[in-house]
SERO-4910 file (N, C-alpha, C, O; in steps of 0.05 Angstrom, whole numbers):
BEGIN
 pado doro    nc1    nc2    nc3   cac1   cac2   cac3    cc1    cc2    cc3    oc1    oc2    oc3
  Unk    A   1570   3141    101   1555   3129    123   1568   3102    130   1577   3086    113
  Unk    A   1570   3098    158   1583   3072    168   1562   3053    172   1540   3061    168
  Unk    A   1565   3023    181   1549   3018    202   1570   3004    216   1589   2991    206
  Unk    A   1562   3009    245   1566   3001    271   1542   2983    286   1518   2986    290
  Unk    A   1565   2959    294   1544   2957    307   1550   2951    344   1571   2942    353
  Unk    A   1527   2958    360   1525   2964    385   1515   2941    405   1492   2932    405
  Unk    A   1533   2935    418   1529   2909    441   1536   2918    468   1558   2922    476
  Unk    A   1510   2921    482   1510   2937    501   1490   2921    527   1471   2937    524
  Unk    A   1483   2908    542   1466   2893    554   1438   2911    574   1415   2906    582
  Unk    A   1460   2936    576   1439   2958    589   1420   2980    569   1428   3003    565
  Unk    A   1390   2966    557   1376   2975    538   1379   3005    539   1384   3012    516
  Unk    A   1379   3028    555   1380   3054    553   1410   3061    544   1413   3082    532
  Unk    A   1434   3044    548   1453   3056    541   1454   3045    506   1468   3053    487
  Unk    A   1438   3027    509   1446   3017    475   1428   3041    455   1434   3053    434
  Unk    A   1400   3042    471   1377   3058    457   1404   3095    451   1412   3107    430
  Unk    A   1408   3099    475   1423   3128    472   1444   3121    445   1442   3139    428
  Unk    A   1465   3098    437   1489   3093    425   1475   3096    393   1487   3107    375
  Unk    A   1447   3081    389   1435   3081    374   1426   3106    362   1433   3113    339
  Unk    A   1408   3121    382   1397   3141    365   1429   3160    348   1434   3165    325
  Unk    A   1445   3165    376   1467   3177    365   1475   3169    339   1472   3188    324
  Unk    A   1487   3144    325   1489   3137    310   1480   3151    290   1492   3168    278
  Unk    A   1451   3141    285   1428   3154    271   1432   3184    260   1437   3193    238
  Unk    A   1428   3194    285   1436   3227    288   1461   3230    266   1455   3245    247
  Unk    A   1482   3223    264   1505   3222    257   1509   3211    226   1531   3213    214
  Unk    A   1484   3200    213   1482   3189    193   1489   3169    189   1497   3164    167
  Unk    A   1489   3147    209   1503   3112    211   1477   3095    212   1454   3101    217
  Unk    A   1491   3071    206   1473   3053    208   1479   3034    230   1501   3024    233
  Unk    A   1457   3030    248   1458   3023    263   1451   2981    263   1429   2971    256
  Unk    A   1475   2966    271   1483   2937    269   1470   2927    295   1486   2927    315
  Unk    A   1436   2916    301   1444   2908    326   1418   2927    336   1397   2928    322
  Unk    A   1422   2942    361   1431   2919    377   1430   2901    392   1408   2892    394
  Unk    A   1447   2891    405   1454   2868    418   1457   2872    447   1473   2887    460
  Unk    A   1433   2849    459   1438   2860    495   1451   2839    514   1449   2842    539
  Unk    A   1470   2812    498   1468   2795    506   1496   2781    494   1499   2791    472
  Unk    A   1514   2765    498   1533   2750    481   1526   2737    465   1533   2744    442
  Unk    A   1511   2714    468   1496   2699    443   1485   2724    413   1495   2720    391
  Unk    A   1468   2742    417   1467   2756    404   1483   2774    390   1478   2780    366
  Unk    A   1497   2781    400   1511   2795    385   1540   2774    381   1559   2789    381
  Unk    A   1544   2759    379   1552   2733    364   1544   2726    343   1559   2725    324
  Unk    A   1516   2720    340   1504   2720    317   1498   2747    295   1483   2747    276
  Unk    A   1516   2773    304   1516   2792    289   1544   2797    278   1549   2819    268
  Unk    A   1567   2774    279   1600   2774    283   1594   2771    244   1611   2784    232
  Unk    A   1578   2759    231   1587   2761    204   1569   2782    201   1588   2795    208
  Unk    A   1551   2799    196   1540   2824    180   1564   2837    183   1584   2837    197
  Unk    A   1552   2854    154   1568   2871    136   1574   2896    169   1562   2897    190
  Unk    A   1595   2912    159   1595   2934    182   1624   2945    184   1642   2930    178
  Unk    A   1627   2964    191   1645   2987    198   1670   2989    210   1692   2993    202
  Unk    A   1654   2984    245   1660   2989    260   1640   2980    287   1616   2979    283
  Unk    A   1650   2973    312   1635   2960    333   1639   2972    361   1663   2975    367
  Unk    A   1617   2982    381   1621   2985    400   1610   2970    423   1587   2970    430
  Unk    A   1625   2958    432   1620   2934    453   1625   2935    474   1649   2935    480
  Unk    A   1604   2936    494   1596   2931    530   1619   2911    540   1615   2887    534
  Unk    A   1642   2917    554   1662   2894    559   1643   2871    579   1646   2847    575
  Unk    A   1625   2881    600   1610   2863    616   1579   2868    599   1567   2887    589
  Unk    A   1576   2844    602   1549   2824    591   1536   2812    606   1537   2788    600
  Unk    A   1523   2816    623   1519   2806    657   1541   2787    660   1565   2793    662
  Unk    A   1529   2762    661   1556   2747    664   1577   2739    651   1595   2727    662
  Unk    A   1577   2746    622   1595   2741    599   1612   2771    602   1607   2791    617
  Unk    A   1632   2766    581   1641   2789    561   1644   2789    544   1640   2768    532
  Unk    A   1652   2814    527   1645   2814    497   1682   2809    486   1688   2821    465
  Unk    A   1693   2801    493   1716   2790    493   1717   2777    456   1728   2784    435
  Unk    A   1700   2755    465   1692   2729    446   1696   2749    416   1715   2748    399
  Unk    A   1673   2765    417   1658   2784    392   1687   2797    387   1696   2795    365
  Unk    A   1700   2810    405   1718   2834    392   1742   2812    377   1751   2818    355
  Unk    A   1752   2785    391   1760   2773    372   1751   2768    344   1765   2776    325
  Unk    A   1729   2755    340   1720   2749    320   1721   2771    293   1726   2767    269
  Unk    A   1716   2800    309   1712   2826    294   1734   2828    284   1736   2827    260
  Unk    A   1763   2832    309   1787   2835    296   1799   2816    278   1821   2821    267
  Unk    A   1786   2796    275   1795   2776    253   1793   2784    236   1811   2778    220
  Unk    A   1769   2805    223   1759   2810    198   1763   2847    191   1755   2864    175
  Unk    A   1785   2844    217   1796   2874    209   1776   2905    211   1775   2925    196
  Unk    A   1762   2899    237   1736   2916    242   1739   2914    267   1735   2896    283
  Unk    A   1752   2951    270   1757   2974    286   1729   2969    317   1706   2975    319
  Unk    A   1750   2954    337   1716   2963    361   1736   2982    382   1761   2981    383
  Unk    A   1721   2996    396   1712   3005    419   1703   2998    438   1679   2993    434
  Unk    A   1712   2992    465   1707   2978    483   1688   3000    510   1699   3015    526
  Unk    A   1654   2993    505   1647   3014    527   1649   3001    562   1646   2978    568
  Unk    A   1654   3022    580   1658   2998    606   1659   3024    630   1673   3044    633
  Unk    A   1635   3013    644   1650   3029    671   1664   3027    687   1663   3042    707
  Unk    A   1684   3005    685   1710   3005    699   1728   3021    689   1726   3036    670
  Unk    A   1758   3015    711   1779   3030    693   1784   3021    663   1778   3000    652
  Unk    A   1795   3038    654   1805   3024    616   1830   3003    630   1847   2994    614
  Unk    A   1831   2999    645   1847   2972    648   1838   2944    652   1850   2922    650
  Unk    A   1812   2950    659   1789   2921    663   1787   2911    634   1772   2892    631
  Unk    A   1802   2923    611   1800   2910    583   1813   2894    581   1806   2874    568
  Unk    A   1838   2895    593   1862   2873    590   1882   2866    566   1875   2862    542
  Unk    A   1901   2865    574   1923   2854    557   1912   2850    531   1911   2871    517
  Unk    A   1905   2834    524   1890   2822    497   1879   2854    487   1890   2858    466
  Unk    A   1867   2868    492   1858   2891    475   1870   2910    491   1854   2928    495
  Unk    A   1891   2913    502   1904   2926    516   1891   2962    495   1874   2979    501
  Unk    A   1913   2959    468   1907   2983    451   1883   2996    434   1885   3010    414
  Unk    A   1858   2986    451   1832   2989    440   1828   3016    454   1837   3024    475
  Unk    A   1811   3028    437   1796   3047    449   1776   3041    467   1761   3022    467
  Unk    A   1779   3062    483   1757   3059    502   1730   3081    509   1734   3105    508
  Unk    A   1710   3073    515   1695   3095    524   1685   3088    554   1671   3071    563
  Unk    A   1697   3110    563   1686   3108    599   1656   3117    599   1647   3137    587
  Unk    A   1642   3099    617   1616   3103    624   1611   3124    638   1631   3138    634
  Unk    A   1593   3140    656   1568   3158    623   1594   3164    604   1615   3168    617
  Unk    A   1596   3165    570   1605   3184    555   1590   3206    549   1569   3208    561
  Unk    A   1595   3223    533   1585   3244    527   1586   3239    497   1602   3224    485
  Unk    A   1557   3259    483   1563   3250    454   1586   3267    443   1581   3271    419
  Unk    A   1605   3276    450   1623   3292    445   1638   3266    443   1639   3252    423
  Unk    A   1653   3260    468   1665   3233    466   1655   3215    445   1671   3209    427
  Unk    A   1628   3203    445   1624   3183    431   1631   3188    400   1644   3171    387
  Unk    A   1621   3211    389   1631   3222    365   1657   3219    354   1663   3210    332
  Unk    A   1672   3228    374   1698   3217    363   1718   3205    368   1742   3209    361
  Unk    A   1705   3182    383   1711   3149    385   1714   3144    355   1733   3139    342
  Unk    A   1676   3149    346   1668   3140    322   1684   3146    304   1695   3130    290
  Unk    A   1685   3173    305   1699   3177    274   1731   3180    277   1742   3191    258
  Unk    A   1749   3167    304   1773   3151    299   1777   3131    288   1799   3126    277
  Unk    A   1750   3108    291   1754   3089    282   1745   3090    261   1761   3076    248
  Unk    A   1730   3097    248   1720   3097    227   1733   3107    203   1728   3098    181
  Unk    A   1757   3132    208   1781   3141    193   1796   3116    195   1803   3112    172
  Unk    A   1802   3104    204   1823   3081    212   1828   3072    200   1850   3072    190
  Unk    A   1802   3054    194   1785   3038    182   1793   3041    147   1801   3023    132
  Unk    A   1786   3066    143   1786   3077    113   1815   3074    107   1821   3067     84
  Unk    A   1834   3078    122   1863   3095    115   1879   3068    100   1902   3071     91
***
């Protein structure tokens, strides 16, 4: 069991990332609908992270630094192109908006092997 945790600002897409999780046997970090918040979730224990690149007016930019400092695998969710990530996480994974739990699954458990290896 992992936990991940989910920073997402649009409550139905975080509620869907969540149950999935669950479904999947994870623990769910979060979540987080907002930058400040899920800032304040940058030290709990955890896995792996999937993070909303827009935050109404923020991004989750800040957090995926902080994450990659501590060597914890994120995923960047976004309905733009996977190029609206930018340089800086150029080689992140991405999940295009709607995903499917097919996709989301094995986002998860790329990073999550990653992670272990």
């Amino acid at each position: 069991m992992a936990r991940v945790m989910i920073v997402d600002d649009e409550p139905l897409i975080a509620m869907l990332a969540e149950g999935w999780l669950e479904d999947l046997g994870h623990q769910v970090v979060g979540p987080a609908h907002d930058l400040q918040s899920a800032l304040r979730l940058t030290t709990e224990p955890m896995d792996a992270a999937i993070l909303d690149v827009s935050l109404g007016a923020d991004n989750s930019y800040q957090v995926a630094r902080l994450l990659r400092e501590r060597n914890i695998p994120v995923a960047f969710a976004t309905g733009h192109a996977p190029e609206a990530v930018g340089d800086e996480f150029a080689g992140a994974m991405t999940l295009a908006k709607p995903f499917s739990f097919e996709t989301f699954s094995s986002v998860l458990s790329a990073m999550i092997s990653g992670r272990s290896a």
